[in-house]
TINU-556984 format. One record per residue: residue in one letter; x, y, z of N, C-alpha, C in turn. Coordinates in steps of 0.05 Angstrom, whole numbers, padded with zeros to 5 digits, always signed. Example, Ala and Ser with C-alpha at 12.3 -4.5 7.8 and 13.67 -1.06 7.14 Angstrom:
a+00264-00114+00156+00246-00090+00156+00264-00066+00156/s+00257-00045+00142+00273-00021+00143+00258+00001+00157/
This chain:
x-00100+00669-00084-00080+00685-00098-00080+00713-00086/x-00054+00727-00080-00055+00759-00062-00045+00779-00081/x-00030+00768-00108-00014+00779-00115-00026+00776-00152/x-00029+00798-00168-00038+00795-00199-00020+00782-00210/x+00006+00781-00211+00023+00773-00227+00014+00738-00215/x+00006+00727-00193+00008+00693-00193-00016+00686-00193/x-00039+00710-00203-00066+00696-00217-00073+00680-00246/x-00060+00690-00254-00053+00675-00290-00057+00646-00279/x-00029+00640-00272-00020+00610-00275-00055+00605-00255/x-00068+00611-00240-00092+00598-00230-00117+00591-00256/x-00121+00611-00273-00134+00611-00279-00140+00578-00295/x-00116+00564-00308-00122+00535-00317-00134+00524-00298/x-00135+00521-00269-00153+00501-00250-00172+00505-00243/x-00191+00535-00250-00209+00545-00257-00231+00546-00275/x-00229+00523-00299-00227+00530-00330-00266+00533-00335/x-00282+00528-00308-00312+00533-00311-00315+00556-00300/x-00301+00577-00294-00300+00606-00288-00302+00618-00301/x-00291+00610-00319-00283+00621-00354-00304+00619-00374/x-00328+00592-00364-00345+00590-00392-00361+00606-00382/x-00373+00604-00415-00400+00623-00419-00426+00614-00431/x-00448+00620-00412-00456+00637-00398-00450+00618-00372/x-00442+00637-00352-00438+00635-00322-00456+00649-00309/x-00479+00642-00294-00491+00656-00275-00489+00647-00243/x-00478+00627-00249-00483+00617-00217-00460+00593-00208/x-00445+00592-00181-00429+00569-00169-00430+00564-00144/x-00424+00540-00143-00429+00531-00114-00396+00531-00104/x-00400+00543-00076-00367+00550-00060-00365+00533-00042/x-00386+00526-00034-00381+00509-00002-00409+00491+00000/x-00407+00459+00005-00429+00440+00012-00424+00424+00038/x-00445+00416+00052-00440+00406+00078-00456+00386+00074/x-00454+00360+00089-00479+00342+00103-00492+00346+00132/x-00509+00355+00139-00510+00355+00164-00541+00335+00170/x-00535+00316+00186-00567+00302+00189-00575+00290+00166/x-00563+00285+00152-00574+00269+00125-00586+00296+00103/x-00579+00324+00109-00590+00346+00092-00567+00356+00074/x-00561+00365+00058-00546+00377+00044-00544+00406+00045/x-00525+00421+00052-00529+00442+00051-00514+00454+00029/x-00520+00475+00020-00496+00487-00008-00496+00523-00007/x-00486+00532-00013-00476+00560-00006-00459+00565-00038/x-00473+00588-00049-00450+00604-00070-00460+00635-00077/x-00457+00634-00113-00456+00670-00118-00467+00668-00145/x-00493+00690-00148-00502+00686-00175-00494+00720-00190/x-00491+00719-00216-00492+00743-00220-00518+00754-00236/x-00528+00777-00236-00537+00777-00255-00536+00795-00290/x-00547+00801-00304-00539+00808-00324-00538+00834-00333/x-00532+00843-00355-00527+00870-00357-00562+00884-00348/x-00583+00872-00358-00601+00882-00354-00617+00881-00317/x-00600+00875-00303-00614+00878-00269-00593+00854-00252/x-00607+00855-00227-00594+00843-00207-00604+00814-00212/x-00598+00801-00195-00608+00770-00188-00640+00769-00178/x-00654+00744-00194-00682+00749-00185-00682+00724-00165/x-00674+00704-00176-00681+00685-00155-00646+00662-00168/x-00655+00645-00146-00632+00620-00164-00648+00602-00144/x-00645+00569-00159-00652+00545-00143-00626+00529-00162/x-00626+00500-00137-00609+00490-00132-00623+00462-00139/x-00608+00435-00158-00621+00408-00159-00601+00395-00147/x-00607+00367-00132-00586+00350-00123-00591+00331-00139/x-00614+00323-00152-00624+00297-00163-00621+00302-00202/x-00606+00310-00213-00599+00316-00242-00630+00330-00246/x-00631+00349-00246-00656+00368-00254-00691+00360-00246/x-00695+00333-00233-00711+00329-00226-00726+00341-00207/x-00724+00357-00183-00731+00364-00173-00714+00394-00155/x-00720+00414-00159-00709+00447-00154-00718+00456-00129/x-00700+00467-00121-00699+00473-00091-00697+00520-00093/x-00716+00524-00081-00709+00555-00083-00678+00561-00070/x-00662+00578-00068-00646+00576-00050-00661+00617-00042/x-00647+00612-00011-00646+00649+00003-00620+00663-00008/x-00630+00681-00014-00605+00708-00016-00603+00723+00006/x-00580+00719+00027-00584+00738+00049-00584+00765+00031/x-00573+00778+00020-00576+00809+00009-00567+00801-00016/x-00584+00828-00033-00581+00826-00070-00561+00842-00069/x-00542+00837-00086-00517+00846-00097-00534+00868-00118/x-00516+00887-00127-00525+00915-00152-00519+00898-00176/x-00523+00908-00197-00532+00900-00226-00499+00886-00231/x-00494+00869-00244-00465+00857-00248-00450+00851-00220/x-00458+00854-00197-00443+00841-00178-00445+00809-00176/x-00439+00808-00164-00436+00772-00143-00456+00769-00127/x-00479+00756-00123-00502+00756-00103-00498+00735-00088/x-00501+00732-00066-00491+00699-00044-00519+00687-00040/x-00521+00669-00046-00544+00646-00047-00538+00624-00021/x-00557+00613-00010-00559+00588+00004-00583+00573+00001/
């Protein structure tokens, strides 16, 4: 979307942007070699930045740390891999 007035109509195909609490999404996943890769953005809360985030592929059974190339400031977007 480039323009405010034709973000509205986005927001319905969005509708887990919207719930609450939201700390964290995944933007982009790859296979490479039989590995999974995943890439997104955590935020964190009014009280500090992002401390960590991990990632499950297997329904919560087993958690993966993910890297933060750089911490985002208090309420930003932090990029995870």
């Amino acid at each position: 979307v480039h323009a405010r007035d034709n973000a509205e109509a986005c927001w319905s195909r969005v509708p887990f942007l919207r719930a609450k609490p939201l700390n964290s999404v995944i933007v982009s996943n790859r296979v490479e070699n039989a590995t999974l890769y995943v890439q997104g953005y955590a935020v964190g809360g009014a009280n500090g930045q992002v401390g960590c985030t991990y990632v499950t592929t297997d329904e919560d059974h087993m958690w993966h740390p993910a890297r933060m190339p750089y911490q985002g400031s208090r309420r930003s977007w932090t990029p995870w891999e």
